[in-house]
N, C-alpha and C positions, 0 to 999 in steps of 0.2 A: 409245647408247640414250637413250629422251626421259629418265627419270625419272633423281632422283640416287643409284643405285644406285653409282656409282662413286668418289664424293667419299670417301676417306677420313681419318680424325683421329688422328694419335698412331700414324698405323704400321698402321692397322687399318680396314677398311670400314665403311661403315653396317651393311653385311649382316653381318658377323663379328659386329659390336657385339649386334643383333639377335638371332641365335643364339645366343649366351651367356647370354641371360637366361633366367629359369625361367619361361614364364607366368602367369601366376594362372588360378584357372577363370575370372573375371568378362573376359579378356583374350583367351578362345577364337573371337571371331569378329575379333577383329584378327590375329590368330594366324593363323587360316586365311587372311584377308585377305595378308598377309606372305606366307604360304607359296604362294600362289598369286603373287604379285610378284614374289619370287625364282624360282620355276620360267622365267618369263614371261621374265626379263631370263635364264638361263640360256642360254634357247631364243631370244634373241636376241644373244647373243653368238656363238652357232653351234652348241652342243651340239644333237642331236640325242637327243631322250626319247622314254622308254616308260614306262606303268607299271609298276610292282614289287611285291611284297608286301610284308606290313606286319607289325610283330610279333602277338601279338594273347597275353597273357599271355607268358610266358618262349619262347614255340614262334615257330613262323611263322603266318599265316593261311593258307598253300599246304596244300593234303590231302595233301600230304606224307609218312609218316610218316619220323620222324626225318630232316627234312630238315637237307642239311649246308650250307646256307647260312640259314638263317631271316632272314628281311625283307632277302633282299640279292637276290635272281633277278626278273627277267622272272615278269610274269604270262602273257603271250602265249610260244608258240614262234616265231612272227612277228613276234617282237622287235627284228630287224634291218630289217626291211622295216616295222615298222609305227613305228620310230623317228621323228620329225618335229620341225622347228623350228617347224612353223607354230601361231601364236601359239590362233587359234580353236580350233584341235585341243587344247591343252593344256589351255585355260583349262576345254574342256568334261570334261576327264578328271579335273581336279584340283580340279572342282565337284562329278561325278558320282561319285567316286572318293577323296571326305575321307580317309581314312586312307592311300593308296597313298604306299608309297615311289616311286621314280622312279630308272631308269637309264640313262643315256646313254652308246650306242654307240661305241666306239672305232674309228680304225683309217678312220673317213670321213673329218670335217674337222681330228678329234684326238687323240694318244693319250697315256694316264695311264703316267707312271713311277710306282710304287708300293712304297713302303718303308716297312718298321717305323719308329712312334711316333717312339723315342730318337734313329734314323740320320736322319731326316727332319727331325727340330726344327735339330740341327746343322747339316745340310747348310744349309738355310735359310737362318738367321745367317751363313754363312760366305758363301753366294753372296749376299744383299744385304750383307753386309760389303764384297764385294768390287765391288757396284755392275753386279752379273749380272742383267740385265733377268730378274725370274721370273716367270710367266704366274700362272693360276690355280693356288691351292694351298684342296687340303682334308685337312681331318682325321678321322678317321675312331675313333669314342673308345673306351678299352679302357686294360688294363695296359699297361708300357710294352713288355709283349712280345705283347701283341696288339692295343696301338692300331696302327693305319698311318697314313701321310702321302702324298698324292694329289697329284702336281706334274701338268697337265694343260699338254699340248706340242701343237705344231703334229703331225700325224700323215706320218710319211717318205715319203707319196705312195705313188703305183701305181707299180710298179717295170714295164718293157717285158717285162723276163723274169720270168713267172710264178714258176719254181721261184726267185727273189730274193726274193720275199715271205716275213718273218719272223712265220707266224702266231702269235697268242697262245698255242696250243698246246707251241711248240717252250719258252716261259717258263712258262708256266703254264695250266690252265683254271680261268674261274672256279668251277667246282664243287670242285678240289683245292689251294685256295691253302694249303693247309695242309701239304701238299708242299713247300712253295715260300716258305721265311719271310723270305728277303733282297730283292733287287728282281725287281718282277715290270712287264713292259713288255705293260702293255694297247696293242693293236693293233689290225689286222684280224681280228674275230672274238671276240670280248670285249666287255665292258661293265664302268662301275663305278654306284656309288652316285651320283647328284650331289645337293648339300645342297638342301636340307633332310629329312633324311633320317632317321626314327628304327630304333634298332636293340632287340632282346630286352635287358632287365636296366635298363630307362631310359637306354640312350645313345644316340649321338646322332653323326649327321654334317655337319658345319658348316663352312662358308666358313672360312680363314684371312685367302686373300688372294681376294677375289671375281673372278666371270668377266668384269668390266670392264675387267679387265688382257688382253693384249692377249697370244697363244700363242706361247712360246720356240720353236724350232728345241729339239728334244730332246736333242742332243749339245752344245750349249751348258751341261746341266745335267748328264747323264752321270756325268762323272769325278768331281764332288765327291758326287753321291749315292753312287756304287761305293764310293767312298774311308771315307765312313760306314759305309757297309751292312758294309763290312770290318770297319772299326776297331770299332763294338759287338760286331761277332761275334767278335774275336777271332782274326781272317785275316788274312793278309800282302795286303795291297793292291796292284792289277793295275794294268797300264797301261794304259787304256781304248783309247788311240790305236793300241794294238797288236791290238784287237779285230778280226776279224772281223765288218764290219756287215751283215746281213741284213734287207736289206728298207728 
């Protein structure tokens, strides 16, 4: 992409860098400015976006009541279909639409491995320790039992055979990830967050490693997230290779 959204310093992207800081109010039309740049470079690296809902006090903006994702869902039910990379389309959502969070489709061009905070920070270290090409990575903020870690993979393709498709359903939906606290494998039929994203309580969902990096093969990443996702839980550790892949 033209702009230098991908050059990063000490381990860390411009964009990472960015997201870490707290605004100032005087700082709010650079800020919007940013947030519209990062969407823009998102959506040019290939994710496909929709708007989202926004917090709006502790709750969500959706009429909802007691909605069980607040500022995490699709604003549209035509979410999948009204998803897009095209730059014009965004720029005009994320002008006319200041507060919206923003989700991108899984399961097209990519799908998110998704794992608690603590299993996710290790894995990380251990796979650039070990010099494991990692694509995009986000974070997603909370305790360390309810932050998540967002590894964004190349997506296993259209299988020939229909019933080969492992929908997100069979791992999780997003409406019950709360069912579902170890990894959850966004696919066909799913969506997550992508940064810049605010959440209820001031937090926040932010680049680690930005979408300039370029999308793993998702079994390249696999075994060492399992291997975490175990070890904080407290589980005897599987053999990935002995898995059943679906889809």
């Amino acid at each position: 992409m033209g702009a230098e959204f991908g050059r990063r310093s000490g381990g860390q992207s411009r964009i990472s860098q960015w997201l870490r800081r707290r605004p100032r109010p005087e700082d709010t039309a650079g800020e919007e400015a940013s947030r519209e740049a990062l969407l823009v470079a998102a959506a040019a690296a290939g994710l496909p976006l929709s708007p989202a809902a926004h917090p709006s006090a502790y709750r969500c903006s959706c009429d909802r009541i007691g909605c069980p994702t607040p500022a995490r869902h699709p604003i549209s039910f035509a979410w999948q279909t009204q998803s897009t990379t095209d730059r014009g389309q965004i720029e005009r959502w994320a002008r006319h639409q200041p507060q919206a969070n923003f989700i991108t489709a899984t399961g097209m061009v990519h799908d998110v491995l998704d794992v608690p905070l603590a299993a996710g920070r290790e894995a990380l270290a251990r796979l650039l320790a070990a010099g494991v090409e990692v694509g995009p990575v986000a974070e997603s903020e909370g305790t360390m039992d309810e932050g998540r870690m967002l590894f964004f993979t190349l997506t296993r393709g259209t299988p020939e055979d229909e019933d080969e498709w492992w929908p997100c359903e069979l791992d999780c939906h997003p409406e019950t990830t709360n069912e579902h606290p170890g990894l959850r494998w966004h696919c066909r039929g799913s969506y997550v967050l992508v940064p810049p994203a605010r959440l209820p309580g001031d937090l926040a969902v932010h680049w680690i490693r930005g979408p300039e990096n370029e999308l793993p093969d998702p079994l390249t990443l696999l075994e060492t997230l399992t291997d975490e996702c175990a070890r904080v839980a407290g589980e005897p550790q599987h053999d990935v290779a002995a898995w059943p892949m679906r889809g």
